[in-house]
C-alpha positions in Angstrom: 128.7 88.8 114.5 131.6 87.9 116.4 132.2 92.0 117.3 128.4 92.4 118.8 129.5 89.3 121.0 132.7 90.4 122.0 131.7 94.3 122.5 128.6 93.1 124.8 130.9 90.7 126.5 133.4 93.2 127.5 130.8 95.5 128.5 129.5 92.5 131.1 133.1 91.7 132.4 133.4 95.6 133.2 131.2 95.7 136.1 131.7 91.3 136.8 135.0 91.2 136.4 136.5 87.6 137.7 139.1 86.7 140.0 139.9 85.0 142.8 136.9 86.0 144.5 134.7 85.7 142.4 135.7 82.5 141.8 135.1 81.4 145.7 131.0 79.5 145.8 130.8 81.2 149.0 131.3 84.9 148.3 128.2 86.9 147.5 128.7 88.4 144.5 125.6 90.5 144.9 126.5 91.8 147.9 129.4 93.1 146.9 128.3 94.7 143.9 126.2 96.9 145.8 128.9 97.3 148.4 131.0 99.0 145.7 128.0 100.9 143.8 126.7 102.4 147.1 131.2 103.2 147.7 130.9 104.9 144.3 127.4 106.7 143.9 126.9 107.4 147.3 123.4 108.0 149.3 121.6 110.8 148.2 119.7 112.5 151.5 116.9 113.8 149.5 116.0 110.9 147.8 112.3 109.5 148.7 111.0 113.2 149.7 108.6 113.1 146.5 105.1 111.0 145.8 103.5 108.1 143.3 106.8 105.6 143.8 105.2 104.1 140.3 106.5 107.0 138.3 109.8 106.0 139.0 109.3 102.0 138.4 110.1 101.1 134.8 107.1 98.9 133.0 110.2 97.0 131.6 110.8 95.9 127.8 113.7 96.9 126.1 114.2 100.6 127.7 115.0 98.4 131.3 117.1 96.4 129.7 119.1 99.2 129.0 119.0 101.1 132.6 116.6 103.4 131.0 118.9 105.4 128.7 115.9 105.5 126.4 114.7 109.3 126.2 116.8 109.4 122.4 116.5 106.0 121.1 112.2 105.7 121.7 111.9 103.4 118.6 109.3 101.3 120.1 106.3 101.7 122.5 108.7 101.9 125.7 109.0 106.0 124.5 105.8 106.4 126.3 108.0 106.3 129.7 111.1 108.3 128.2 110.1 110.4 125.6 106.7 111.5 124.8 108.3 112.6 121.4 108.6 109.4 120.0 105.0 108.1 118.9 105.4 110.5 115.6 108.9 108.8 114.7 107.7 104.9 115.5 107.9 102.6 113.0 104.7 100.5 113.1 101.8 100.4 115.3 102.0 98.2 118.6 100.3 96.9 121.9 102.3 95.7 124.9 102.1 94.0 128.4 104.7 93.9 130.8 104.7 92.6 134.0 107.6 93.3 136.7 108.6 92.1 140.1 109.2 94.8 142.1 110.1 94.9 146.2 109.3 91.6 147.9 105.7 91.0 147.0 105.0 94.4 145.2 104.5 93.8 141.4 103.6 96.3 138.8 101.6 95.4 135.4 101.3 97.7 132.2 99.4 97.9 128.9 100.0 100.4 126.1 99.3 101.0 122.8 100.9 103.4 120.3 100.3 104.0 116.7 101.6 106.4 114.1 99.5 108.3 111.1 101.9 109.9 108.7 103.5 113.0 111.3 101.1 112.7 114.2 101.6 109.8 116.7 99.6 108.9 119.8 99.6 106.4 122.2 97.2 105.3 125.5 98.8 103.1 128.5 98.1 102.2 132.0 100.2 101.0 134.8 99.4 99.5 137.8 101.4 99.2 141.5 99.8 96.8 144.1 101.1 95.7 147.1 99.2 92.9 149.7 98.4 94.8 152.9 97.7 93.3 156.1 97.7 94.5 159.5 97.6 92.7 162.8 97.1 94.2 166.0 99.8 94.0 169.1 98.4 90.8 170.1 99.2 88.9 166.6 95.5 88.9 165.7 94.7 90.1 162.5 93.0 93.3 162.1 92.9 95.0 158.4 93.9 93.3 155.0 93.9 94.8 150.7 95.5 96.4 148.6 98.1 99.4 148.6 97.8 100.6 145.1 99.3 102.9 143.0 98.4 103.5 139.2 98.8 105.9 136.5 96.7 106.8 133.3 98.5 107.8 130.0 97.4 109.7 127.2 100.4 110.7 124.2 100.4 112.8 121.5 103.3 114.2 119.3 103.6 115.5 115.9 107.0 115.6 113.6 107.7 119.1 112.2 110.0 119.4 108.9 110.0 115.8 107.8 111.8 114.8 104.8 113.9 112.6 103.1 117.6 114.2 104.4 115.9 115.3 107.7 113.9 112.7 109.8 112.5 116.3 111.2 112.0 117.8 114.8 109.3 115.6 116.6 107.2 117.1 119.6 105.4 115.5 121.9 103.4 115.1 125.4 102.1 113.0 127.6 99.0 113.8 130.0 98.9 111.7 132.8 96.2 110.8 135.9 97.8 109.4 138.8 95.7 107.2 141.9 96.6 106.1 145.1 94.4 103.9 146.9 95.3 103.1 150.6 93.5 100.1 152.7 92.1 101.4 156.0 94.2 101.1 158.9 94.1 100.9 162.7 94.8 103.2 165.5 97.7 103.0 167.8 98.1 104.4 171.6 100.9 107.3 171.8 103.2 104.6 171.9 102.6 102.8 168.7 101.1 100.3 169.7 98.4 98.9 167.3 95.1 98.6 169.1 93.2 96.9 166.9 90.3 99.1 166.2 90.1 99.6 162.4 89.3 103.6 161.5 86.4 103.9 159.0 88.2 106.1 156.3 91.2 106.2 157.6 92.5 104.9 153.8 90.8 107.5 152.1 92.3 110.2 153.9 95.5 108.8 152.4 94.5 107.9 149.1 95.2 110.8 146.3 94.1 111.6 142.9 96.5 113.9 140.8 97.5 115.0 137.0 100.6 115.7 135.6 102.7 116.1 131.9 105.6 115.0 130.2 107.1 116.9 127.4 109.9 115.8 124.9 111.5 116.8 121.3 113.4 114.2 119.9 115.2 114.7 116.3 117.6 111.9 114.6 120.7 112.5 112.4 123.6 110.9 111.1 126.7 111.3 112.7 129.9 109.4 111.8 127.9 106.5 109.5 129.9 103.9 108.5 127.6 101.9 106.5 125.0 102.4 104.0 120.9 102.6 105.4 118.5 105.4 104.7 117.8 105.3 109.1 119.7 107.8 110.3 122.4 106.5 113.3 122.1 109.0 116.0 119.5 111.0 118.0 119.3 113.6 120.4 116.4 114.2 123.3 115.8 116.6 125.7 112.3 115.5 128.2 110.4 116.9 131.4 108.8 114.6 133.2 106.3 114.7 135.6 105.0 118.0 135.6 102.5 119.0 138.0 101.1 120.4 141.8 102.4 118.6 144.7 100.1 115.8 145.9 98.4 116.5 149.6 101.8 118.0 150.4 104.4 115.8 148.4 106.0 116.9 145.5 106.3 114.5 142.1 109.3 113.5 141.1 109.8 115.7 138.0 113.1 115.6 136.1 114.8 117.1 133.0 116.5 114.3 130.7 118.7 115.4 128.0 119.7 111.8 126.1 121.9 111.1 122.7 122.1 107.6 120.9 124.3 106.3 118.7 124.7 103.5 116.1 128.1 103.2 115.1 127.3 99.8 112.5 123.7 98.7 112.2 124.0 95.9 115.0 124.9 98.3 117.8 123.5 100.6 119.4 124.9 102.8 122.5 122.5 105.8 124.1 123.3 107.9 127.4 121.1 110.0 129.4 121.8 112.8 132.1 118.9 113.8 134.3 118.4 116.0 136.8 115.5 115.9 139.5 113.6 118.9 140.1 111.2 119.4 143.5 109.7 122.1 142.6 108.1 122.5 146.5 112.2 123.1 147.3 114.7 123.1 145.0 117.4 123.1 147.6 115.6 119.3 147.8 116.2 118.3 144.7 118.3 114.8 144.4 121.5 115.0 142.7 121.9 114.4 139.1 122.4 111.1 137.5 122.9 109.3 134.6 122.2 105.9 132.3 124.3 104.1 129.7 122.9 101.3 128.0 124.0 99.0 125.4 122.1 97.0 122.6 123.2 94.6 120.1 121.2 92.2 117.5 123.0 88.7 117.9 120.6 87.9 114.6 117.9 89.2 112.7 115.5 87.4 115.5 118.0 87.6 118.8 118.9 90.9 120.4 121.0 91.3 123.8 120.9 94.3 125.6 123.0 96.0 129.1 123.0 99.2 130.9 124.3 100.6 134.2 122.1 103.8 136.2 124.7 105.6 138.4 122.5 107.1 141.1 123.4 108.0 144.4 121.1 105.0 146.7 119.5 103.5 143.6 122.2 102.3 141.3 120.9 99.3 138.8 122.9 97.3 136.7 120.4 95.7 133.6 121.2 92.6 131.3 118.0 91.2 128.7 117.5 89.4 125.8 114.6 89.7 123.0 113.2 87.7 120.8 111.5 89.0 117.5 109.0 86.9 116.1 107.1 87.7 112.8 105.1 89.5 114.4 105.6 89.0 118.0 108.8 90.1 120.4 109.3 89.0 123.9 111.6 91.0 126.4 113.3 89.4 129.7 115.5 91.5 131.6 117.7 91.2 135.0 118.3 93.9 137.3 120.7 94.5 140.0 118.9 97.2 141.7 119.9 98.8 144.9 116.1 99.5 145.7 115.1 96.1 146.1 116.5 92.7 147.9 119.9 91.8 147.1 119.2 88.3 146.8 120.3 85.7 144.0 117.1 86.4 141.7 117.3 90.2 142.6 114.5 90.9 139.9 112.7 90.1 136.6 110.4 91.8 134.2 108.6 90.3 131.3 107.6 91.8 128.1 105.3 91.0 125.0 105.2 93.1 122.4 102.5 92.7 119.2 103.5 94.9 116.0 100.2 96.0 114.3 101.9 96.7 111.0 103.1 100.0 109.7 100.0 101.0 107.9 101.3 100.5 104.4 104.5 103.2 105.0 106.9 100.0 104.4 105.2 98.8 101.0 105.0 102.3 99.8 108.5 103.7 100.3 109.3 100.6 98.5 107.6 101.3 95.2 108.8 104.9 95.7 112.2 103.9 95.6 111.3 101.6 92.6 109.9 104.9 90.8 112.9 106.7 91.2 115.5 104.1 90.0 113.4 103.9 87.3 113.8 107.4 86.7 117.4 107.6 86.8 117.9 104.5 84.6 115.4 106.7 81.8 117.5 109.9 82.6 120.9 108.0 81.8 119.0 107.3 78.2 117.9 110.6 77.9 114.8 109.6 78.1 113.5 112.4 80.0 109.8 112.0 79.1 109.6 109.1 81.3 111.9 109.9 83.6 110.0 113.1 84.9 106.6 110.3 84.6 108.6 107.9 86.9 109.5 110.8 89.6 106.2 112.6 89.3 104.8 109.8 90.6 107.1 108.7 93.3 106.4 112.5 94.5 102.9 111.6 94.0 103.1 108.8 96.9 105.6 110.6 98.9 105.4 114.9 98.4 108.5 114.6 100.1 110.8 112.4 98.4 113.6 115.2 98.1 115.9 113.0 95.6 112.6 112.9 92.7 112.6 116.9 93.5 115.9 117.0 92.5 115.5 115.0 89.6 113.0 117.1 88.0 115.1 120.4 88.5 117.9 118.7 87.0 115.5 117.7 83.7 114.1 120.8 83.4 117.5 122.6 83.9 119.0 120.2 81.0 115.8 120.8 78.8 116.5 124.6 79.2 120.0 124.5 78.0 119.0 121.9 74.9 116.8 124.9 74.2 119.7 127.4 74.6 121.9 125.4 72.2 119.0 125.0 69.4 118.5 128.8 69.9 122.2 129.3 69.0 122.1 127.0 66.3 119.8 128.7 64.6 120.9 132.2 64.8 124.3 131.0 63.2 122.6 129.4 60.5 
């Protein structure tokens, strides 16, 4: 316990380090964390040249809190923004809404739901940007008011090839996504830019846009350098497209390639880091620079997880801290973010998580009783009771086809059985 403390504390003091100044009330700490992101990451000159904003907001949960190095951990129904690949590998069924504060009075709300049948996964969710507009005129007298809104439409699917028990196998997925932008009707102006007051009739409309698009990931997990005893395996590996489609009335979208890898070096930590690297198709020569994510995730105690992550991106660095809290059969996320593309301000920005598990379907209960079956079956093989041994792993195989260990098992008897045979051959041809 006192290791997942210490690691995520040293983690926090690595980008707030204290000194003198930030000792002193009056310096602004935020300000000078950006100062010295924007010194290190830079601005990036292409950045903004592609459409939909909303694709690149997070919903929030626990991929935020961890700067969005996500694409290889996807464990619960935050995949649906990072990997499309990882509805086949969740662990139970679940339905979320987040809510997150986004620039000034922009806010964006989500619901999803994912669920997993045996190899197949799919998952639906829906996002929503809005933004108040209102327009006044040159004379202070308002003219136009709504809505700005952005939203997009998902639909997942994903399906794990070559499952079994040493291999968590090769999971494929996509996502098929419908994208809307709604824009409030707006006012002329003189050549001058004057607003004049005179609302145009479908003026929005001309700027709204409808458009579809895909995601496509692989994820497969592994273990690599395990320390401790679990049948999960400790480490993952991603690669992801997103956003894959024709520009919209002009704009490209904002399609990347992710490659990610996670890691759990003891079973309450948990380190992933992503690399991606933006594509505009419309002009490569456009495309922003490559960035990356590290995140950070430690469970304090079976009901308290912490989380961190930095995103090193040239104009939109983000520093993440959250917390969760897992109920019976509720979680809530909160997480903080220091993000460059909003107000540097005190409370830069918050997003809010709830998360409902829907049970695993019974995969829980009956790996259980398979695991029952075959130490039953080893404790009847070290009697030589190999009758009810092969009973006890025939039917463990009968719950689970691809319980490799009860495979094994059965070789071994029938490999044992044929030498016992052997031996009472030669016994009898020497009497």
């Amino acid at each position: 316990m006192k290791n997942v403390w210490g690691l995520f504390a040293a983690f926090f003091l690595l980008f707030f380090p204290a000194g003198a100044e930030a000792r002193d009330s009056s310096h602004n700490w935020h300000g000078s964390v950006a100062d010295y992101l924007n010194s290190v990451f830079g601005i990036d000159p292409n950045a903004g040249l592609t459409a939909f904003p909303i694709l690149r907001i997070p919903m929030g949960g626990r991929s935020e809190g961890m700067a969005g190095a996500f694409s290889a951990v996807a464990d619960d129904i935050s995949f649906l923004e990072h990997n499309p690949a990882g509805s086949s590998m969740l662990e139970k069924s679940e339905i979320a809404l987040f809510h997150n504060n986004w620039i000034a009075d922009a806010n964006v709300v989500a619901l999803a739901f994912a669920s997993r049948h045996e190899d197949a996964g799919f998952a639906a969710g829906i996002q929503w940007l809005y933004i108040p507009f209102t327009e006044y005129n040159m004379f202070g007298n308002r003219v136009s008011r709504g809505y700005y809104s952005e939203g997009v439409a998902t639909l997942n699917i994903s399906y794990n090839f070559f499952r079994g028990y040493y291999f968590s196998g090769l999971s494929v997925g996509a996502n098929l996504k419908g994208a809307f932008r709604i824009v409030p009707d707006f006012s002329d102006a003189d050549d001058l830019g004057n607003n004049q007051g005179a609302v145009m009739p479908g003026s929005g409309r001309e700027q709204s846009a409808i458009m579809a698009m895909a995601d496509l990931g692989i994820l497969t997990r592994f273990n690599f350098l395990k320390r401790y005893s679990s049948r999960e395996k400790n480490s993952a590996a991603a690669l992801v497209v997103h956003n894959l489609g024709p520009p919209s009335m002009g704009d490209p979208l904002p399609s990347a390639l992710t490659v990610g890898f996670s890691h759990r070096p003891a079973r309450p930590l948990l380190f992933s880091f992503d690399v991606t690297m933006p594509m505009n198709f419309a002009d490569m020569s456009l495309s922003e620079r490559p960035y990356w994510a590290f995140g950070f995730a430690g469970e304090a105690t079976s009901f308290l997880s912490m989380r961190a992550g930095v995103m090193g991106r040239a104009g939109n660095a983000r520093i993440t801290v959250g917390s969760g809290i897992k109920l019976q059969k509720l979680a809530l996320e909160v997480n903080y973010t220091l993000d460059l593309a909003t107000q540097i301000q005190p409370m830069n920005r918050v997003s809010l998580g709830v998360r409902l598990n829907l049970g695993d379907q019974g995969r829980g209960a009956r790996a259980e009783k398979v695991d029952e079956l075959y130490l039953a079956g080893l404790e009847a093989y070290s009697r030589a009771d190999f009758h009810s041994a092969r009973a006890s792993w025939e039917e463990a195989l009968r719950l689970d086809p691809r319980f490799e260990p009860a495979h094994e098992g059965l070789r071994i008897i029938q490999r044992t059985l044929e030498v016992e045979e052997r031996i009472m051959e030669m016994q009898r041809l020497d009497f």
